[in-house]
C-alpha positions, 0 to 999 in steps of 0.5 A, a space after each residue: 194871955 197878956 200881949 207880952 206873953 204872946 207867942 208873936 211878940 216873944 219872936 219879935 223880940 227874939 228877932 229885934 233884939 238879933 237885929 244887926 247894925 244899921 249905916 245911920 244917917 242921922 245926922 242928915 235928919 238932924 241938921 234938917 231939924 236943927 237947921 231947917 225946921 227948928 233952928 231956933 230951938 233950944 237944944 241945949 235945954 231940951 230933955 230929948 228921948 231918941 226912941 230905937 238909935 242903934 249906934 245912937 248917933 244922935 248922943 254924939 250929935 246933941 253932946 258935940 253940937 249943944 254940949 246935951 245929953 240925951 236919952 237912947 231907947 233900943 233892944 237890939 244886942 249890937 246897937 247896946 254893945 256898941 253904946 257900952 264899948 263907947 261910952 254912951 251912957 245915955 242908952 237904956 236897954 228897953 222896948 219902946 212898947 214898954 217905955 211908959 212903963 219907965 218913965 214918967 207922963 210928960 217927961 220930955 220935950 223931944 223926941 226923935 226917931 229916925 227909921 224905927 217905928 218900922 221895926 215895932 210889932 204893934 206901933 199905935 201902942 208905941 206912938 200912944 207911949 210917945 205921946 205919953 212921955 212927952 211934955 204939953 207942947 213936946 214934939 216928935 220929930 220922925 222918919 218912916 219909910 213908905 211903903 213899909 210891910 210886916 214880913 214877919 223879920 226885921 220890919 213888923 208893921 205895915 205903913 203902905 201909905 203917907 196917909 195910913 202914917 198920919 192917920 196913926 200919929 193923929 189916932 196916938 193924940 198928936 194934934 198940930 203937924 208942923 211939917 209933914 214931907 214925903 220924900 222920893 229924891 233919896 235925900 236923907 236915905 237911898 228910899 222914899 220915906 215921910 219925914 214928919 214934925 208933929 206936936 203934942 
């Protein structure tokens, strides 16, 4: 049986695609990004993924900031009417597990992913598709939060360490950690969480 026929990974995607609407933060993420960590980057130019968005904050973000319109990746029913009530055009209904199955190798330069990789059932499949959309050099730019465990619902992956994360970013081929912070003073969410910057 193939891992997308499973019985498991039907009621995953049962209960993702049923995941209601998150606050988001996002842009506190990506003024940290694009004011802290890389504020010589050229955004404008980039061709960026924003893997699991929800109300794909970022699209207004990127549009508003660099006149960019990036690309969204999300299954969820709520976060995909919003995005078509709004008009944002750059949300594409996919599983992440499957995007390398849509796009080509090497593809985009940036991609950014705040609060999802929690929510995959089998995450090493999806940071090797990551890995596998991005350009030579490309970048993904993420939040996790640590502890994270597989309660059957919502969060499907356990990640009980900073170190059990990394571990998995560098088993997906990502070579160079450009910054690497775990977070405990509830800056950017109310949860400690790592906040990476990893490249390809």
């Amino acid at each position: 049986m193939k891992f997308y026929e499973e019985p498991k990974y039907q009621a995953y995607m049962a209960d993702q695609i049923a995941d209601t609407l998150g606050a988001g933060v996002d842009d506190k993420y990506l003024d940290y990004l694009t004011q802290k960590l890389l504020p010589n980057y050229d955004y404008a130019k980039a061709k960026i993924l924003d893997v699991g968005p929800s109300k794909f904050m970022s699209w207004d973000y990127f549009r508003e900031k660099f006149k960019n319109d990036i690309t969204g990746i999300d299954i969820g029913k709520d976060g995909l009417e919003f995005c078509k009530a709004h008009n944002k055009t750059g949300m594409i209904e996919m599983d992440a597990h499957r995007m390398d199955e849509h796009f080509a190798e090497g593809v985009f330069d940036l991609l950014i992913s705040f609060h999802a990789f929690e929510h995959m059932i089998d995450l090493p499949r999806v940071l090797t598709n990551c890995h596998k959309v991005l350009k030579t050099g490309g970048l993904l730019y993420f939040a996790q939060p640590i502890p994270s465990f597989n309660w059957g619902r919502g969060h499907w992956y356990d990640v009980p360490s900073v170190e059990v994360m990394m571990k998995l970013i560098s088993d997906a081929g990502f070579k160079t950690v450009l910054r690497s912070e775990f977070v405990r003073d509830l800056r950017f969410r109310p949860e400690q969480e790592i906040v990476a910057l990893v490249q390809k």
